[in-house]
Each structure stands twice: as C-alpha cells, then as structure tokens.
C-alpha positions in Angstrom: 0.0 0.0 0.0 0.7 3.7 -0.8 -0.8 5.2 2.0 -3.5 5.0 4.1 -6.3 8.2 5.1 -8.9 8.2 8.0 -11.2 11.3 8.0 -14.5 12.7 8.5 -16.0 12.8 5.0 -15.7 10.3 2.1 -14.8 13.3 -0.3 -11.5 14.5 2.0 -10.6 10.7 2.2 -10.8 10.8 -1.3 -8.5 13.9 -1.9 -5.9 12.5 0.0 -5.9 8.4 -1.1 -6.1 10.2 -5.2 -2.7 11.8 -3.6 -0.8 8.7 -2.4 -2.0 7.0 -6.0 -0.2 9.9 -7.8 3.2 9.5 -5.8 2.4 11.9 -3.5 3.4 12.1 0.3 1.7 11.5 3.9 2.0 15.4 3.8 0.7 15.9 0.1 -2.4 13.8 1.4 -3.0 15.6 4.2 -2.7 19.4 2.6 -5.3 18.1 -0.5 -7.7 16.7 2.1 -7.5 20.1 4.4 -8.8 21.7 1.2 -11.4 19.3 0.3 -12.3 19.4 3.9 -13.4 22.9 3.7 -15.8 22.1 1.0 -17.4 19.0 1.7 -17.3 19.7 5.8 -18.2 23.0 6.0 -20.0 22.7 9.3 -16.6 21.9 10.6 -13.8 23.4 9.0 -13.5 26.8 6.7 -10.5 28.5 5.3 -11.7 31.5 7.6 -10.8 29.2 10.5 -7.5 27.5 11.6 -5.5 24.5 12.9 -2.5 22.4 13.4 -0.7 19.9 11.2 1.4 17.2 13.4 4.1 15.4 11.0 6.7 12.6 11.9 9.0 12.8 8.9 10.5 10.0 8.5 13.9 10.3 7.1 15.1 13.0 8.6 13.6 10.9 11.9 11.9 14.5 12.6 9.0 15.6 14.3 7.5 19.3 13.9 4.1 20.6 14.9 2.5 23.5 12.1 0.8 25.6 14.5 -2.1 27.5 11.9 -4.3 28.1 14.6 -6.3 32.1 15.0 -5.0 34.8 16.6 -6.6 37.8 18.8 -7.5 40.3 16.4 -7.4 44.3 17.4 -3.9 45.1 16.0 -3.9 48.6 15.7 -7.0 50.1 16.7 -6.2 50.6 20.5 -9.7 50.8 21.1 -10.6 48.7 24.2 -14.1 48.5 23.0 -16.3 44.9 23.5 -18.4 44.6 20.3 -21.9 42.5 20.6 -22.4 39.6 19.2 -25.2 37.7 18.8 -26.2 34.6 20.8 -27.7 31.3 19.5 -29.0 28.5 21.0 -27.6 25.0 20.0 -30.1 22.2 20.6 -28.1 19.1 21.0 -30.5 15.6 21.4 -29.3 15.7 25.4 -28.4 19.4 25.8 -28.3 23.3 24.5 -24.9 25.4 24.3 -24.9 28.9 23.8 -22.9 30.1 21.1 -22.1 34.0 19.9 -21.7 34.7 16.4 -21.7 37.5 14.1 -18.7 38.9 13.0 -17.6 40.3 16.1 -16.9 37.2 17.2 -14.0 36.2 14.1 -10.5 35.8 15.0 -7.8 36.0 12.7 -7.9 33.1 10.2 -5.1 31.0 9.9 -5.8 28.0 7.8 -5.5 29.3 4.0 -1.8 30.0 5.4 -1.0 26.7 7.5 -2.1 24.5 4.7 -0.1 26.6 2.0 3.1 26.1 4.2 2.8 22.9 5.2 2.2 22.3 1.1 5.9 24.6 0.7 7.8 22.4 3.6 6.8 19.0 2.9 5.0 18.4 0.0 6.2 16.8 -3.5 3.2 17.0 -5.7 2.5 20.8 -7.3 -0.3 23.0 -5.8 -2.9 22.5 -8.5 -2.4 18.4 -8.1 -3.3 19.1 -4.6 -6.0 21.8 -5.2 -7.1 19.5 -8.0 -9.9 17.0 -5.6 -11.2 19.9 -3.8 -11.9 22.0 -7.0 -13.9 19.2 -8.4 -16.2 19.1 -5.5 -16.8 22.4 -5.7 -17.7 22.3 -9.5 -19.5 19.3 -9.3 -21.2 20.2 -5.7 -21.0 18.2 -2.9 -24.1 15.9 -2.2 -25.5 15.8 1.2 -25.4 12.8 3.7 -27.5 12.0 6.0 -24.9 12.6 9.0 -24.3 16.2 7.2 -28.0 17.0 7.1 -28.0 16.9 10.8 -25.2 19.0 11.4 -26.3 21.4 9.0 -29.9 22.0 10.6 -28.0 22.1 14.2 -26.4 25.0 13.2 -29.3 26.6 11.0 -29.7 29.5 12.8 -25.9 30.2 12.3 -25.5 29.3 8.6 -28.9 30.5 7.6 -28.3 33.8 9.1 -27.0 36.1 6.1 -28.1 36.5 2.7 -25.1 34.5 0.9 -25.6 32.0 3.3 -29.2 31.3 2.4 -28.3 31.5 -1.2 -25.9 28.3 -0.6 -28.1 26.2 1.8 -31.7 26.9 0.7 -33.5 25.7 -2.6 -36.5 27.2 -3.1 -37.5 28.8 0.0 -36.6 25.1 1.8 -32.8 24.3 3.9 -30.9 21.8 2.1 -31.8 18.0 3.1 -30.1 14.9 2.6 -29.7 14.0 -1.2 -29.7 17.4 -2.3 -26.3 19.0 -3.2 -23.8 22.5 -2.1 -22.3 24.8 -4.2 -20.4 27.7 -3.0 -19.9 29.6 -6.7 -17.6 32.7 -4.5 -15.8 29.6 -2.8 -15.2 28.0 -6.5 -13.3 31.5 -7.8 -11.4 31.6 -4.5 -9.7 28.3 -5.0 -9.3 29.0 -8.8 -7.4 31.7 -7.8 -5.4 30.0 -5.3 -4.1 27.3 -7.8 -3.2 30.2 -10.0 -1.5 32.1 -7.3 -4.1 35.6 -7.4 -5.8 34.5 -4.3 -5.0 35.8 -0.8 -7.0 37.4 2.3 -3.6 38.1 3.6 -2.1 40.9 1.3 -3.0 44.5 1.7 -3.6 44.7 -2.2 -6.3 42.1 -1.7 -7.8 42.4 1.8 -8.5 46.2 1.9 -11.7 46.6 0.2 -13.2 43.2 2.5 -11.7 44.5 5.9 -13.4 48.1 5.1 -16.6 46.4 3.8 -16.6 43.7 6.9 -15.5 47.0 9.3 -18.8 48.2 9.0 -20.1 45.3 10.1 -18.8 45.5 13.6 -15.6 42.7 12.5 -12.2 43.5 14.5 -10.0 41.9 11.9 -7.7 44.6 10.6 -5.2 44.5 7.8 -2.3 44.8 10.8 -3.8 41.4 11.7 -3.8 39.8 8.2 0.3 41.4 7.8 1.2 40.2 10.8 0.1 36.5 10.9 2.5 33.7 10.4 2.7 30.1 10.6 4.8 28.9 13.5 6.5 25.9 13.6 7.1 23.9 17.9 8.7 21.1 19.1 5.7 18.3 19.9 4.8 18.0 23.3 6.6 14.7 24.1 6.0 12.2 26.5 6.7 8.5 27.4 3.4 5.9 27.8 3.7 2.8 29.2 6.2 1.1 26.0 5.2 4.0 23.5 6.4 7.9 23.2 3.2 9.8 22.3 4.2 13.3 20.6 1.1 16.1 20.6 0.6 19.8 20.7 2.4 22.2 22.6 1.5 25.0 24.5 0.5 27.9 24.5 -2.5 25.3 23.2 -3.9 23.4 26.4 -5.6 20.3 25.3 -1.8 18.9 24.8 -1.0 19.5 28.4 -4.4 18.2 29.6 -4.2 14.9 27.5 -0.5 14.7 28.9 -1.2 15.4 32.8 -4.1 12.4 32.3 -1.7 9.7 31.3 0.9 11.1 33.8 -1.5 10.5 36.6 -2.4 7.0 35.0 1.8 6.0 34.7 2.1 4.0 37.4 -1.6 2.5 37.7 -2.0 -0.2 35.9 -5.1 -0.8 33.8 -5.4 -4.2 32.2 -6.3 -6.1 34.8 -9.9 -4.7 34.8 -12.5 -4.4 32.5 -12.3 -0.7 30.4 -16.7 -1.2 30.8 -16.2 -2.1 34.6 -17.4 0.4 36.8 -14.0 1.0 38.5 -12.4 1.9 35.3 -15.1 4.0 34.4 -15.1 5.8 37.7 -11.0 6.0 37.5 -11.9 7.7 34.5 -13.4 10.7 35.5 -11.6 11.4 38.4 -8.7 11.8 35.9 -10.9 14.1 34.2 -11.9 16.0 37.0 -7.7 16.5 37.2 -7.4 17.4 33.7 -10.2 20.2 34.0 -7.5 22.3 36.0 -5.9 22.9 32.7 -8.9 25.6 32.0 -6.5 28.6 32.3 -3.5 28.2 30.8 -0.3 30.9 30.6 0.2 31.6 27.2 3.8 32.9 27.2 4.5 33.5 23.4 4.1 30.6 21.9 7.6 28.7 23.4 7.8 25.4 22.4 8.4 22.2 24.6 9.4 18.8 24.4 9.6 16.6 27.3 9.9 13.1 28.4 7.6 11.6 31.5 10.2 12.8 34.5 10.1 16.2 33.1 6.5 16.8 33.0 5.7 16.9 36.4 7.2 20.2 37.2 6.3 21.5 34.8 2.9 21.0 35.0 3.4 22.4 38.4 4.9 25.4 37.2 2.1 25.5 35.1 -0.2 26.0 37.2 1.6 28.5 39.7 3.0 30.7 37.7 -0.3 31.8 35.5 0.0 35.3 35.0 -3.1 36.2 32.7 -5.9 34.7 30.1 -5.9 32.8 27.2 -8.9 31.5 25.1 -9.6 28.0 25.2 -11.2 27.6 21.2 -13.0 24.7 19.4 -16.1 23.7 18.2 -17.0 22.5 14.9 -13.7 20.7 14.2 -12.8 17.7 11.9 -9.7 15.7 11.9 -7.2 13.8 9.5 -4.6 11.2 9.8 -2.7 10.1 7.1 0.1 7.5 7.1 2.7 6.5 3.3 4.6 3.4 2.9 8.0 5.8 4.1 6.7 6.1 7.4 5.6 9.4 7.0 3.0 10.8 9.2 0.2 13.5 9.3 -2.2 14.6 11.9 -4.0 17.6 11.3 -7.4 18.6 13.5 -8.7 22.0 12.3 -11.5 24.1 13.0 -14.1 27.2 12.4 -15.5 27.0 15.8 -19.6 26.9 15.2 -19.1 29.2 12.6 -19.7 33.2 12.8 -22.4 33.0 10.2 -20.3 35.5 8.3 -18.3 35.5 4.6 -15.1 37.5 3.8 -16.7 39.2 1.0 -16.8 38.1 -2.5 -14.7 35.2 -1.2 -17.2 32.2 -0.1 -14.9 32.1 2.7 -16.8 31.8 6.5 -15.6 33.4 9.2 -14.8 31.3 12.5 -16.6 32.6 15.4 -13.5 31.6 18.0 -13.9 35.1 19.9 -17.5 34.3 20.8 -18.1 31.3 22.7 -18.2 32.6 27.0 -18.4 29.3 28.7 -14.8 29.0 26.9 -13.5 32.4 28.2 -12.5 32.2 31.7 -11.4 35.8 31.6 -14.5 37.1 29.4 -14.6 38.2 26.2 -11.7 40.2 24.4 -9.6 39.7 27.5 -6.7 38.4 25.8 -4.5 41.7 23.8 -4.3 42.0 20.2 -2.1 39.3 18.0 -2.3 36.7 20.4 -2.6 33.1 19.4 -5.6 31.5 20.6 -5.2 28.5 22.8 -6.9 25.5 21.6 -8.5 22.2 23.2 -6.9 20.3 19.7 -5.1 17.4 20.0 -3.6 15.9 16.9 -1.6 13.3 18.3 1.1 10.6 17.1 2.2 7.3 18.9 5.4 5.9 18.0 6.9 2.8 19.2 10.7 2.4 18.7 10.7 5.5 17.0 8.4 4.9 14.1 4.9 6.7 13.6 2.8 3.8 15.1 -0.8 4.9 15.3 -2.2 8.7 14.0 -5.1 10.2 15.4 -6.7 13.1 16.5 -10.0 14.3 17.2 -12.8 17.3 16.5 -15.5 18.0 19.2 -14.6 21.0 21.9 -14.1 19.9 24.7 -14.7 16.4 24.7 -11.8 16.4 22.4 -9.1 15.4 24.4 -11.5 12.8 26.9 -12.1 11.6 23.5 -8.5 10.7 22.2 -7.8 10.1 25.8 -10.0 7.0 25.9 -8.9 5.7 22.6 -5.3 6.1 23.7 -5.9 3.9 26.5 -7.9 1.2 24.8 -5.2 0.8 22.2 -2.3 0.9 24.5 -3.7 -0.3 27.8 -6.6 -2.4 26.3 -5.0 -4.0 23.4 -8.2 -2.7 21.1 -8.2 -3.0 17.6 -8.7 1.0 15.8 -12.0 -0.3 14.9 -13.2 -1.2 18.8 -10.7 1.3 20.5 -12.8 4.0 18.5 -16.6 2.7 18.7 -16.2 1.8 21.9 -19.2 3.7 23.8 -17.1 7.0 25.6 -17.9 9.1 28.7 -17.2 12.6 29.2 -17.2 14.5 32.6 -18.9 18.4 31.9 -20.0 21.0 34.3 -20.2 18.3 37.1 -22.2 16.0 34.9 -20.9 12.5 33.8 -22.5 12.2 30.2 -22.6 8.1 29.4 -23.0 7.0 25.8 -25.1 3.9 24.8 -23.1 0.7 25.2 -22.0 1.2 28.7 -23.2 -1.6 30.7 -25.9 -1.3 33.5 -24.0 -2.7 36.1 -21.5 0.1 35.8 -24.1 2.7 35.0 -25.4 1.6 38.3 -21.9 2.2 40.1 -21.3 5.7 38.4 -25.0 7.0 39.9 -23.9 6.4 42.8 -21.4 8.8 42.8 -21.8 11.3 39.6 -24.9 13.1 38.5 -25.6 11.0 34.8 -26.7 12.3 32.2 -27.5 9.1 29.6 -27.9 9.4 25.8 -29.7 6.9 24.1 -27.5 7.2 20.5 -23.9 8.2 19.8 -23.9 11.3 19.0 -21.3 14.2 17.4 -21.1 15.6 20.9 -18.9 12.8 22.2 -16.4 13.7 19.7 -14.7 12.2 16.2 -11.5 10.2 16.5 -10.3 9.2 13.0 -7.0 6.9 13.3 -4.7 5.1 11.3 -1.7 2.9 11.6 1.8 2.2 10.3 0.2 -1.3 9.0 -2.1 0.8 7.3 -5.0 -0.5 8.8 -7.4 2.7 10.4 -10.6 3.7 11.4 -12.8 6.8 10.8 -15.0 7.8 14.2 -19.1 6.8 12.9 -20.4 9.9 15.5 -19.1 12.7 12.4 -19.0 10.3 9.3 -15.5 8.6 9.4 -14.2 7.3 6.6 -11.0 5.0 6.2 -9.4 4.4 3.2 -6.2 2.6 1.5 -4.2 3.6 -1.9 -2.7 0.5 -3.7 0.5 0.0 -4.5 
C-alpha cells in the first residue's frame, strides 16, 4: 500500500488516497484533504478558520508541529471597546450550548496560510495536483449525507443567518436535506485563484476593500492582523506511555497539556487487569478528568515550544499552574480531523477548525468566518480579555504514537471539549486495552462536563449503576457528534474513521 487516510467525509478521504496513487506524500495527502475538507465539511472546518498539522518525517527521523491556529484580532485600533455579538442556542438531542456569532466574534484566520506552508515544507506534488480534488467538488457540488443533514440544521440558525448564506443552503425557499447537493460559486473562484497564485486574504492589495466592507459590520479583523500573521513551527509536546512515546501539541495550546497530565496520573496504575466497561475503570476515569479540568486557564507565554519526556512533566505542570499570570482562550467547536500515514513512514495529523461558525463570509470570497472570539463558557477571563495578536489556545489534540521510533498509530479528534476525553479514551484502549482501531474507536465514551458524567449507549448497566452512585448522569440513548470524532490510522495501514461525524477510512494501492 501507498498510503493510508482516516477522515470525516468520504470526499476528504478521497483527496488525500487520489494523492498517495499519484506518488504523493503523507504530507501531500493531508494538505489536498485540508482543502477538500473545507468544501465538503463546511460545518466543521472553513479557510476562515484555523489548525494544526502534526508530521513525523521519517527520514530526517523529525518531528515538527505547524501551528495554523487564530490569533486575537485588534492590532492597531487601541480601542478597548467589547463589540456584541449575537447569541444562539444550539439544541443538542441531550443538551443546548450557547454560542455568539456575528462577525464580532471572528478571530484572525489562519488555515489558508497553514495549509499553504505545510504544502511549501513538505510536499512533493504541485499545488494545483493538490487543489485539483477539492476543485472538483466544488464544480461538481457536494451531495448531502445524511450525518451532514443533521449538522447542518443544528447549526441553522448560524449558517442561515446572512443573505449569501441562504443563497448556498436553501432551494427554493426550503434548507438543504439529505440528497440534495452544495455549491459555494464565490468559494469556486477563491480556489481558482489559489491554484493560480491571485488569491490571498492576507495581502493588503487584496484584503483592503473586504476589511473596510466587513468594518462596517462591527468585525475586529484589521489589515495589521492579516500582515502580521505567520505560521509557526514547535517542538511536539513529548512524553513517554507505558512502551510507546506519544508526541502532541504544545503549548500555548492546552488540550496537549491536559491529554498529557491524564496519562501522567495514570503512569504508574495499571489498567489491564480490569474491565475498560467495569465500573472501577469508568469511575478512575473521571476522576482523571476531574484533574485534567485544572488545565482551563493556561499561561500563554508566546508561543515557546516544549518537548519533554515523563520525569520532566511533572514540574512543569506544576509550574504550570503556579506561575499563570493572565488569560488565554480555550477555542474549538465544529472541528474535523485527518490522519494520514505513506509506505515511508511518514505521518500526518491535522485537526482543524471554524468554531460553530460566525455566520459571516469575507466578502466576495465564499470564505466563512470562525466565530473563535464568541463562545463565553470558553473564556474564563471574558470576552476580548486576551491583547491583540495573540494566538488562541486550543483544546486540539492531533496526536502521534510511536513505538521504537516509528509513527505507530495517528489520530486526533474534533469535538470542543470532549476532544481530548475523546482521544484520551482511545489512547488507553489501544495501548492499555490492546483494542483494535476499529473497537478502540466505537467503543461507547464518557465525558465529565460541568459536574455532569455524560454516558454514551453501550456502557453496561451494572456500571451505570456504580457511576450513579457517585456522579450526577446524564444518559444518551444514541452516539452522538457531541462525544467527539477520533479518525485513526496505523503504520500497517490499517485505520478507522470515528461513525459519530461520518469517518471514513481508506487505502491507496501499491
């Protein structure tokens, strides 16, 4: 085999495994999925949105984390001033979250850039061979599944809420439905113009009649903001596992620290004795999330990168905690993730994001804002607290397990919060559980939130029993987006893509 893709839509599997059967790279497959991602997920990922890229390359036997993710905007307008956005309700089957949209509530887009690097740095196929599966999508439109029909009317009152919006996902008066099929004709020129090298939201020359035009709108972005943005390039956060080094993101990003301090408090208990459905693992389970939720505030110091073994994380998560000085934003809502594995060893994981989505298009682009500045319940400081040009810190988690070296297992996951309980749990029933990606991924999760111990479907009674006796529960009857999308692969090129966000796994002959 070539290569192998798991992801969250058939069409971004596809980009990537028509990659791997044209020569091209773990990286290659990963850049031309992030671009079909943004058409055929766009409840989930946007250009106007941003992410991180995790690659273990193997010959030079390096490891370098693409950080892509939004910044703070504000550069240059000293004003001070808190904008209002407007809040919608999100009606999930087992609970509502507030979100605030508008374009107020963009940050700084980072994902056009990140992907366009990474495609400079590692890539061996040209642009337009990468551009070439998401262009076809959107001139051939991208029919609706089932799975996507729900996430689009979840976030209706978000997507449906400006005129170009309507025009993409209404016919006839009526949302789009399952079976019927997205254009984006604004989005279409904007990637024509990318494979020909004309398009750009980050040049003055380009972006100064959109920031005036999106000014007046009440959007912070400023063409300081666009200049200034760059691609940044950290050490993994490293770590030993049991008899695997797991490499993930770094700070000024928490979720990396969070999923790290969880199998540091789990390194010397040992787990495969027990059942992962007995009620003592399941309880073990969210006391370690109760530990991980101290990671909330995190110190964002400038982005300095880290990498650490198991002995050296202790302090530092100690030092972490002590020595926080001020606010960060903790971002991520509507996210998608994709790991990608070649026959070199090479290895991709990339988890990117446009929040719930602002509602809002860079004009004449297609392009939808991220809504990253407006979600409170992820704002310990409150909104705007954090000064101009900052990065945002993110609950992502693209994360790689190698064993003797090697890339081993790729994975990553979308879903806020629940993101890194999510890869948490896979991680241990693939390391501590001996699971296959298949069962270590469709295995029924939990996920501590606001004092409430959500259970999926699956768990058995007897433990559901045990857990009510200590935890408030809070019992969906289906698996659901909410609990998160793990999409994994392996050196063996065997994978998994998560069913709760429409995974799909796929190979490319040799």
């Amino acid at each position: 085999m070539k290569g192998a893709v798991a992801s969250g839509h058939p069409l971004t599997a596809r980009a990537a495994a028509d990659m791997f059967s044209l020569g091209g790279n773990a990286f290659d497959a990963a850049v031309a999925a992030g671009f079909a991602s943004v058409v055929a997920e766009p409840t989930l990922t946007s250009l106007g949105g941003g992410g991180f890229l995790l690659a273990h390359i193997a010959e030079q036997n390096e490891d370098i984390l693409f950080d892509f993710f939004v910044n703070t905007p504000g550069l240059g307008t000293g004003t001070g001033e808190k904008p209002a956005m407007t809040p919608v309700d999100i009606h999930f089957p087992e609970c509502t979250q507030v979100f605030h949209t508008g374009f107020p509530s963009a940050a700084v887009p980072g994902m056009l850039k990140g992907l366009l690097h990474v495609h400079k740095r590692l890539c061996t196929l040209p642009l337009k061979t990468v551009l070439a599966p998401a262009l076809s999508c959107l001139r051939e439109g991208v029919e609706v599944t089932g799975l996507q029909e729900y996430f689009l009317h979840l976030l209706e009152p978000i997507f449906g809420s400006t005129d170009y919006g309507r025009s993409i996902y209404t016919t006839g008066g009526e949302y789009i439905k399952q079976g019927g099929r997205l254009f984006n004709p604004l989005l279409k020129k904007f990637f024509e113009g990318i494979a020909e090298g004309r398009s750009d939201i980050y040049n003055a020359g380009t972006a100064r009649n959109f920031i005036e035009e999106m000014k007046t709108q009440g959007c912070l972005i400023t063409l300081s903001d666009l200049e200034a943005y760059e691609v940044t390039e950290r050490k993994p956060l490293r770590l030993a596992y049991r008899d695997r080094e797991i490499l993930t993101n770094p700070p000024p990003s928490s979720g990396g620290m969070m999923l790290a301090l969880g199998l540091k408090l789990l390194e010397n208990i040992s787990l495969s004795p027990v059942s992962r459905e007995s009620g003592e693992f399941l309880i073990t389970l969210i006391e370690l999330m109760k530990r991980m939720q101290d990671f909330k505030e995190v110190k964002n110091s400038g982005g300095t990168a880290c990498s650490l073994n198991s002995a050296e994380l202790s302090p530092l998560i100690e030092s972490f905690i002590s020595n926080i000085s001020g606010k960060t934003f903790i971002a991520g809502r509507g996210t998608t993730h994709i790991s990608t594995v070649d026959e070199k060893g090479n290895a991709a994981s990339m988890t990117t994001s446009n929040g719930s989505g602002s509602g809002c298009f860079i004009p004449g682009t297609g392009i939808m804002l991220n809504n990253m500045m407006g979600e409170d319940d992820l704002h310990p400081g409150g909104f705007f607290s954090s000064p101009a040009g900052r990065r945002v810190s993110s609950m992502m988690v693209p994360t790689i397990i190698l064993r003797h070296g090697r890339a081993d297992v790729v994975m990553g996951s979308g879903g806020s919060k629940r993101i890194k309980t999510a890869v948490l749990q896979v991680l241990l029933n693939i390391i501590d559980f001996n699971c296959s990606l298949k069962k270590a991924v469709e295995a029924p999760r939990i996920h501590l939130e606001d004092g409430t111990v959500h259970t999926e479907p699956g768990v058995p009674a007897d433990a559901v029993e045990k857990l009510a006796a200590h935890y408030r529960l809070n019992r969906w009857n289906t698996k659901n987006m909410y609990f998160g999308g793990v999409h994994c692969v392996s050196s063996e090129m065997h994978g998994w893509g998560d069913s709760r966000r429409g995974g799909v796994f796929l190979t490319a002959g040799g």
